[in-house]
C-alpha positions, 0 to 999 in steps of 0.5 A: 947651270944654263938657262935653257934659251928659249925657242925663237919660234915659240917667242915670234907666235907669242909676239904675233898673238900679242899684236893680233890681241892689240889689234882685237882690243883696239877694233873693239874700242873704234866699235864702242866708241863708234869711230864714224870717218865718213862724217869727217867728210861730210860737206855740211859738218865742214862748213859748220866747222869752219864757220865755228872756226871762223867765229872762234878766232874773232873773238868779241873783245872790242866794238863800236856803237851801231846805227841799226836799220830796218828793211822790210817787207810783207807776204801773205802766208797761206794765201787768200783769195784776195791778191796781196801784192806786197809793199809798193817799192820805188826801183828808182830809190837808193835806199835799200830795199827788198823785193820777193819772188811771190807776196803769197806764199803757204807754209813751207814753200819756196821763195826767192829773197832779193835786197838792192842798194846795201853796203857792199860786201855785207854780210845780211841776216834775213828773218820772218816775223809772225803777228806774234813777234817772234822772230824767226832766220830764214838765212844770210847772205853776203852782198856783192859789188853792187850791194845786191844779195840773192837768198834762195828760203823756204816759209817756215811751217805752222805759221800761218796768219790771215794777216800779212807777216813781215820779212826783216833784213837788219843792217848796222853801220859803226859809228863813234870810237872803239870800245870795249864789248860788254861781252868782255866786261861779263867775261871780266866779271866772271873770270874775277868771280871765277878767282874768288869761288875757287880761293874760298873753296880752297881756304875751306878745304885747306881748314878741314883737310889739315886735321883729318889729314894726321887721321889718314897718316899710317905712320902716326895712326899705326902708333895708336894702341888701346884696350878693348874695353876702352874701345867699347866705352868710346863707342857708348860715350862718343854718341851720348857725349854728342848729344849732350854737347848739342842739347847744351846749346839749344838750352843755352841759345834758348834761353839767351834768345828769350832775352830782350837785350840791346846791341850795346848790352851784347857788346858789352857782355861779349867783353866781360865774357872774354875777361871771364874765359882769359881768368878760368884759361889761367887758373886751369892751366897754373901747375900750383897745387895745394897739399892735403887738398887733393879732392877739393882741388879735383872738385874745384877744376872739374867745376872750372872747367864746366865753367869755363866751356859753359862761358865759352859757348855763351861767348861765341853765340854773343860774338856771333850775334854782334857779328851779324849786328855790326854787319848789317850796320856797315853794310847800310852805311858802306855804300860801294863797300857794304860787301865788308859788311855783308861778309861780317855778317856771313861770319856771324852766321856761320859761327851760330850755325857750326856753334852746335855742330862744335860743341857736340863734337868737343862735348863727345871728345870730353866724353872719350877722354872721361871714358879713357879714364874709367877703362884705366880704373877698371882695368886697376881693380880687382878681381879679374873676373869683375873685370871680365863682367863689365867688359863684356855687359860694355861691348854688348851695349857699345855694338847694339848702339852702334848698329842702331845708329847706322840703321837709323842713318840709314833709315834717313837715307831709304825711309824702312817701314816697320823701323820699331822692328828693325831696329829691334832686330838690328839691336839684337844682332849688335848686342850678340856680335858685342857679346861675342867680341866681349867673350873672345877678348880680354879687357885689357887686350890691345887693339890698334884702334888708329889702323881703324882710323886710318882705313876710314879716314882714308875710305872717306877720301877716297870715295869723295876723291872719285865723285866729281865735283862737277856731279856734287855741284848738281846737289849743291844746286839744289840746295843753294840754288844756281850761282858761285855759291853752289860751285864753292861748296862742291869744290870745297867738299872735293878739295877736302879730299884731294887735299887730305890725301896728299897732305897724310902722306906728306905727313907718311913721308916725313922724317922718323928721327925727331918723331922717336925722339919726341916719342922717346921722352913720353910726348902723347899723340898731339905733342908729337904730331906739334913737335916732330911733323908740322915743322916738317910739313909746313913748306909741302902744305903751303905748296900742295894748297896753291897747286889746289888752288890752281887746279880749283881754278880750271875745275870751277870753269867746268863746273859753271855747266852744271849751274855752280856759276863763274866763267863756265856759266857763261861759257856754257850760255854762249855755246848754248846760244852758238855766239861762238864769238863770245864764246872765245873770249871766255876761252881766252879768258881760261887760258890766260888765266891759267897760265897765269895762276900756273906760273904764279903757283909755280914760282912761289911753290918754289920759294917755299920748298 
């Protein structure tokens, strides 16, 4: 059967509507964006922008030492009653010297500025200088054959003094050799720290990126299944788990804080710590089993491993301390190197505060695996109906307690008043959605848990992805103050994201053959994700963290204008001022750097791949 062909009248008219909504779309674009041609052509906007262009393409890398000579001249500004003639001037002299129109003068009239005996050809910048010293540009000019210049001025307003004030002509004439400015060794130092801030940002994104990133891979997430009971013993156990894990810490730091113990004495406690940790690692990972003393055995591991997780965390709150000693003692004795000291010192910092944070979340992942446990036994005993029992008394308390804690989250962010009731209301509305779920489901009814997690995972990023790190880095101020630091801290938090992101779906993309023969063998989730994905991914992710790294590079330049330091707060400082000669040599500096960083990230990207 033949199409029917279609009439060339009816496509021209749906063209030409077509080119009249184009036309419509594009004026309604110039309107909002206020398209103005006519300022294009203004003379004054012109001469700004050449002059911008002019200073921009002589960038301040080199200079010599100066001879700076003042000129001046005094007027009277308002005038009094008594005639002031200014400064006495021999004509005959042949130093440079200045000459006005009128030595009386009130706010805001108009003078004429006369120089004679300059440097030929000089550009000269002429200023007013009130009692309070302040200085103020009245103009420049150029001189000419004869080292005369003309400036036609006005007096500023609201300067007005019974004493004369001073009109200022600064001149400088080279002297010495060339050298380099001190704007390019700002901009050297900068551009370095430039390097560093986007290097540690990187590093710090890369460590966080790459677990969370198996958490937003669909492909090993869809694979994750669980019973609802499990769930809801997850929901209870994650939560408790975490506060345990936290109040175990504070016990135990306190408790080593109240002990007055000399350096070497941690030193050597770190030590035996170490000896101690390496013998209980050994005997709970040992496969020997002795018959007949199946509930000892289970009883001994159990106390091991409490052991072993209770010495750890003495370890790494001593280890952080000797850090921080040793720190502060290299950093007195290093001299020109005491960063190596200060840097150790930072690691032992940073160790006692995230010690807390990571044993509360281990404490809670104990917790899950405990309550994976408990599912497995209920789900194993008898009778169906007990079974249905607890199944739904757990949901009801698994969804009042999550409800209570985002309310409470939430709480912290908007301050409610009457929080006593909303959260009895909020309790009352999670346990009634837990008890329907209980009711509708059966215990033992799977639940893709890791589609879950993968839609949170993935939601997270994605809403850290469209934040700007130049909008973090505003908070990040804040909380840290202006410097390289706040500027870390919100390229990391971004890099998390971007990272993230592209690392789970180099993970999406990778081969399924070694990850079903791994899964075929009875492997658990993190077997096959050690086994059958990073073989694969090492080379993208090596590739992906340098392209980051670049790309951290041009960002924290733009950065450096909302306070979060390197070349852009310096940048932003010359513009500010309109030293626009500075200001290029920062550009320069971008763009070399760049393109450096570029080539370098491209040529080992392609080594690696």
């Amino acid at each position: 059967m033949k199409k029917k062909s279609k009439s060339p009248f009816l496509h021209s008219i749906k063209v030409a509507f077509i080119i009249i909504g184009l036309i419509i779309l594009y004026a309604i674009g110039f309107s909002v964006t206020k398209v103005n041609l006519e300022e294009t052509k203004s003379e004054i906007r012109q001469k700004q922008l050449i002059r911008i262009i002019r200073a921009l393409v002589q960038p301040d890398l080199f200079t010599y030492d100066t001879v700076d000579t003042l000129i001046q001249t005094k007027i009277l500004a308002p005038c009094s009653e008594n005639a002031f003639t200014g400064i006495a001037v021999d004509p005959t002299t042949s130093d440079p010297y200045l000459t006005l129109s009128t030595y009386c003068a009130n706010p805001g009239d108009a003078i004429t500025i006369e120089g004679f005996n300059f440097e030929v050809s000089e550009q000269i910048f002429v200023q007013f200088i009130p009692p309070n010293g302040v200085k103020l540009t009245l103009g420049q000019a150029n001189t000419d054959e004869n080292g005369h210049f003309i400036l036609e001025t006005k007096i500023p307003k609201n300067r007005k003094s019974d004493q004369p004030q001073t009109i200022q002509v600064k001149t400088s004439v080279y002297a010495g050799n060339l050298k380099i400015s001190g704007t390019l060794k700002d901009t050297w130092d900068k551009i370095v720290e430039t390097l560093f801030l986007a290097l540690l940002s990187t590093t710090v994104g890369c460590i966080f990126a790459l677990p969370l990133s198996f958490f937003a891979a669909k492909n090993l997430m869809e694979r994750l299944k669980t019973e609802f009971i499990s769930v809801s013993l997850t929901l209870i156990l994650f939560p408790i788990g975490f506060y345990i894990g936290l109040k175990i810490v504070q016990i135990i730091i306190r408790w080593i804080s109240t002990l007055t113990i000399s350096p070497i004495f941690v030193v050597i406690g770190c030590i035996l710590l170490a000896v101690i940790i390496f013998l209980l690692l050994r005997q709970l990972f040992s496969n020997q089993k002795i018959p007949g003393e199946h509930t000892s055995n289970k009883f001994r591991s159990i106390l091991s491993k409490s052991t072993a997780a209770i010495t750890v965390v003495v370890f790494c709150f001593l280890l952080s301390k000797v850090f921080i000693l040793a720190g502060d003692s290299l950093a007195k004795s290093l001299g020109t190197f005491a960063f190596i000291g200060e840097f150790i010192r930072d690691m032992g910092e940073i160790l006692e505060m995230i010690l807390p944070v990571g044993v509360g979340i281990a404490a809670s992942f104990i917790a899950v695996s405990l309550g994976s446990k408990i599912s497995k036994s209920i789900l194993a005993a008898p009778p169906i109906w007990m079974k249905k029992i607890i199944s739904v008394v757990l949901s009801v308390a698994a969804y009042a307690g999550l409800c209570l804690l985002i309310i409470n989250a939430l709480n912290f962010l908007y301050e409610f008043k009457n929080i006593r009731e909303i959260n009895l209301y909020t309790g009352m509305i999670g346990g009634l959605v837990g008890l329907m779920l209980g009711l509708i489901f059966q215990p033992n009814y799977e639940i893709k848990i890791g589609n879950v997690i993968y839609i949170i995972t993935r939601s997270v990023f994605n809403i850290l992805r469209s934040i700007e790190s130049l909008v973090m880095v505003i908070v990040f101020v804040v909380w840290v103050g202006i410097g390289p630091f706040a500027g870390s801290l919100a390229l990391a938090l971004h890099t998390i994201a971007a990272l993230g992101k592209m690392y789970s779906e180099q993970v999406e993309n990778i081969s399924e053959g070694p990850l079903e023969a791994i899964q075929a063998t009875g492997a658990n989730l993190v077997q096959q994700v050690v086994y059958a994905v990073i073989p694969q991914i090492i080379p993208p992710y090596i590739a992906f963290t340098l392209y980051r790294w670049d790309q951290n590079v041009r960002m924290s330049t733009i950065i450096g204008f909302a306070g979060g330091g390197g070349i852009g707060f310096l940048l932003q400082q010359n513009i500010n001022l309109l030293n626009y000669r500075a200001a290029s040599v920062q550009m320069i500096a971008i763009a070399v750097v760049v393109s450096l960083m570029d080539y370098l990230s491209g040529y080992v990207r392609n080594k690696i791949v």
